[in-house]
C-alpha positions as CSV (number, residue, x, y, z in Angstrom):
1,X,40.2,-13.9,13.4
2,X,38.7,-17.3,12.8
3,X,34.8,-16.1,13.4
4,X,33.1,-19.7,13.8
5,X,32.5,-21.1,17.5
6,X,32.4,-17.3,18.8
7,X,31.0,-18.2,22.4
8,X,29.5,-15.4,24.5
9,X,30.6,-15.0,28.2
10,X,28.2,-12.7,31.2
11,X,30.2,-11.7,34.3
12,X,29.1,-9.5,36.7
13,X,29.6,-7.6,40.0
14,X,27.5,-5.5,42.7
15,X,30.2,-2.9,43.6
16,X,29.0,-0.6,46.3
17,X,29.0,2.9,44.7
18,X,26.5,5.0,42.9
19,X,26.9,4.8,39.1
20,X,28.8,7.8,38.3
21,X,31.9,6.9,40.6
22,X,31.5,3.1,38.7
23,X,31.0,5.2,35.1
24,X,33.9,7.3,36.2
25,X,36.5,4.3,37.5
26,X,35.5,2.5,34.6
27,X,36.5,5.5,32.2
28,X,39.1,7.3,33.4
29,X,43.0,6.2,32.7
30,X,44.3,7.1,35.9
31,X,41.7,4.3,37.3
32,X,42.2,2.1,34.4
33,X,45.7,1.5,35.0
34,X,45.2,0.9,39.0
35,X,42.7,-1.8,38.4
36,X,43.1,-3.4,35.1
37,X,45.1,-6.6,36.3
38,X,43.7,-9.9,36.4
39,X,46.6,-11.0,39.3
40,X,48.5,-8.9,41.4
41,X,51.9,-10.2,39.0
42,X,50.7,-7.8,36.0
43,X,49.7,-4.8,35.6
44,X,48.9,-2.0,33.2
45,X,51.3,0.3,32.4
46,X,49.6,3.0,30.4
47,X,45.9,3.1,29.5
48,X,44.1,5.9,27.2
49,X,40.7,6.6,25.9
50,X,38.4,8.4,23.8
51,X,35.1,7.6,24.9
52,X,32.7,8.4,22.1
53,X,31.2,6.6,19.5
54,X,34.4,5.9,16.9
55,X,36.8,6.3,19.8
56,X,39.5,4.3,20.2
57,X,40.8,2.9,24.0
58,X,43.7,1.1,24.7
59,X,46.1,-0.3,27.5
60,X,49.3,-1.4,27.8
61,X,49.5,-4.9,30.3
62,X,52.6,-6.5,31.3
63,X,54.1,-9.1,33.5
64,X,55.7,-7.3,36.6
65,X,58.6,-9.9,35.5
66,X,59.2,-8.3,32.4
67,X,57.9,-12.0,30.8
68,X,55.3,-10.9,28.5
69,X,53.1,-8.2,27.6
70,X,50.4,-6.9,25.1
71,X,48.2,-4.1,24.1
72,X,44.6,-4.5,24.5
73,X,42.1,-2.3,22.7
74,X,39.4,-1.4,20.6
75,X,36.9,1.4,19.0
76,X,33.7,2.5,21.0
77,X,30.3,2.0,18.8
78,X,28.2,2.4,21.7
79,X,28.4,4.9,24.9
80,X,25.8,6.0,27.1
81,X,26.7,7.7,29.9
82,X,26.4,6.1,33.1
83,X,24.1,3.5,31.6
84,X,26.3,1.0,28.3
85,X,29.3,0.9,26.8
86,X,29.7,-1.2,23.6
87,X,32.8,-1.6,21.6
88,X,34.6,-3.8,18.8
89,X,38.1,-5.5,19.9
90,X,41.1,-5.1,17.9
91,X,40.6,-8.5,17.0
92,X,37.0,-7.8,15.7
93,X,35.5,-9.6,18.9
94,X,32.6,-7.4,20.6
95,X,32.1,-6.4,23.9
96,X,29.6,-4.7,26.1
97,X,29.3,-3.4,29.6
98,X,25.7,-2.2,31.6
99,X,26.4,-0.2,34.4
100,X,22.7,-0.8,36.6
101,X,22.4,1.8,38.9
102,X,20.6,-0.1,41.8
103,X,19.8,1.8,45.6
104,X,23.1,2.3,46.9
105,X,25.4,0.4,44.3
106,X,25.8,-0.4,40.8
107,X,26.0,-4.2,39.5
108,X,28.4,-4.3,36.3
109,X,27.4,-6.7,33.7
110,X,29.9,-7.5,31.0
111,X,29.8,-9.8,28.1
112,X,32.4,-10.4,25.6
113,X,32.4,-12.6,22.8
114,X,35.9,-15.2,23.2
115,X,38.8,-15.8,21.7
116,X,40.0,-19.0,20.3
117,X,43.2,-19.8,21.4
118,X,42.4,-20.2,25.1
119,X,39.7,-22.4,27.3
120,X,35.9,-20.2,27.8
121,X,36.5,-20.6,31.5
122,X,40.7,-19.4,31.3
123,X,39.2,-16.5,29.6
124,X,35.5,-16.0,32.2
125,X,38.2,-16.5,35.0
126,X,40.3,-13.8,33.9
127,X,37.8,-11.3,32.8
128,X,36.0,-11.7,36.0
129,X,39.1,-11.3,37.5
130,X,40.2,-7.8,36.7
131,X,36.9,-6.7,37.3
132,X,36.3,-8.1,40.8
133,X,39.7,-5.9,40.9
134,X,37.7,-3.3,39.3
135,X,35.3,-3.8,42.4
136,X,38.0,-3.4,45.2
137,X,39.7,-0.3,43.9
138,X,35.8,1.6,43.5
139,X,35.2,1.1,46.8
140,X,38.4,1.0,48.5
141,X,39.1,4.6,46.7
């Protein structure tokens, strides 16, 4: 991957659940796969993960039409339970989640470094999409 113009990109949510339900939705492949969608037209088909430092996640996301699909994953370098995850892309792009545990809920702030073969804001709108569906299915669940 082409490293120059790497642009880094901060979403967040507030989701309103203590930080080891969030840890634990975040984590856990049975969650992973009911909330890693950016629109309700894909999904994720199979997710699994090894989360340690070296350990590999990865999910399977495809069109509900059968159109397209990918796999999306990467190596941990950083895990602190309940607190950060850190991790390198397949592509080599980095990523990192804080989990804030706050009174009664826990804001999730993730920053990922972009891509370049899409718009910064097609890829903040999309990101921020699956997790404000990350949001509904913690609390709803």
């Amino acid at each position: 991957m082409d490293t120059i113009d790497k642009t880094n990109v901060t979403i967040e949510v507030t989701i309103n659940a203590p930080v080891e339900k969030v840890w634990n939705y975040w984590t856990a492949p049975e969650h992973i796969t009911q909330w890693n969608g950016a629109s309700p037209d894909w999904h994720t088909t199979r997710a699994e993960n090894y989360l340690r430092v070296g350990g590999k996640f990865s999910s399977r996301m495809e069109a509900k039409d059968g159109t397209m699909d990918f796999d999306f994953w990467g190596i941990y370098d950083e895990v602190k339970p309940n607190e950060r995850i850190a991790y390198t892309m397949g592509d080599g792009r980095k990523a990192t989640i804080v989990f804030a545990a706050e009174e009664s809920s826990t804001k999730v702030i993730e920053t990922f470094e972009t891509e370049n073969q899409n718009p910064v804001e097609l890829q903040r709108g999309g990101w921020q999409a699956i997790l404000d569906s990350f949001k509904k299915h913690t609390e709803e669940n």
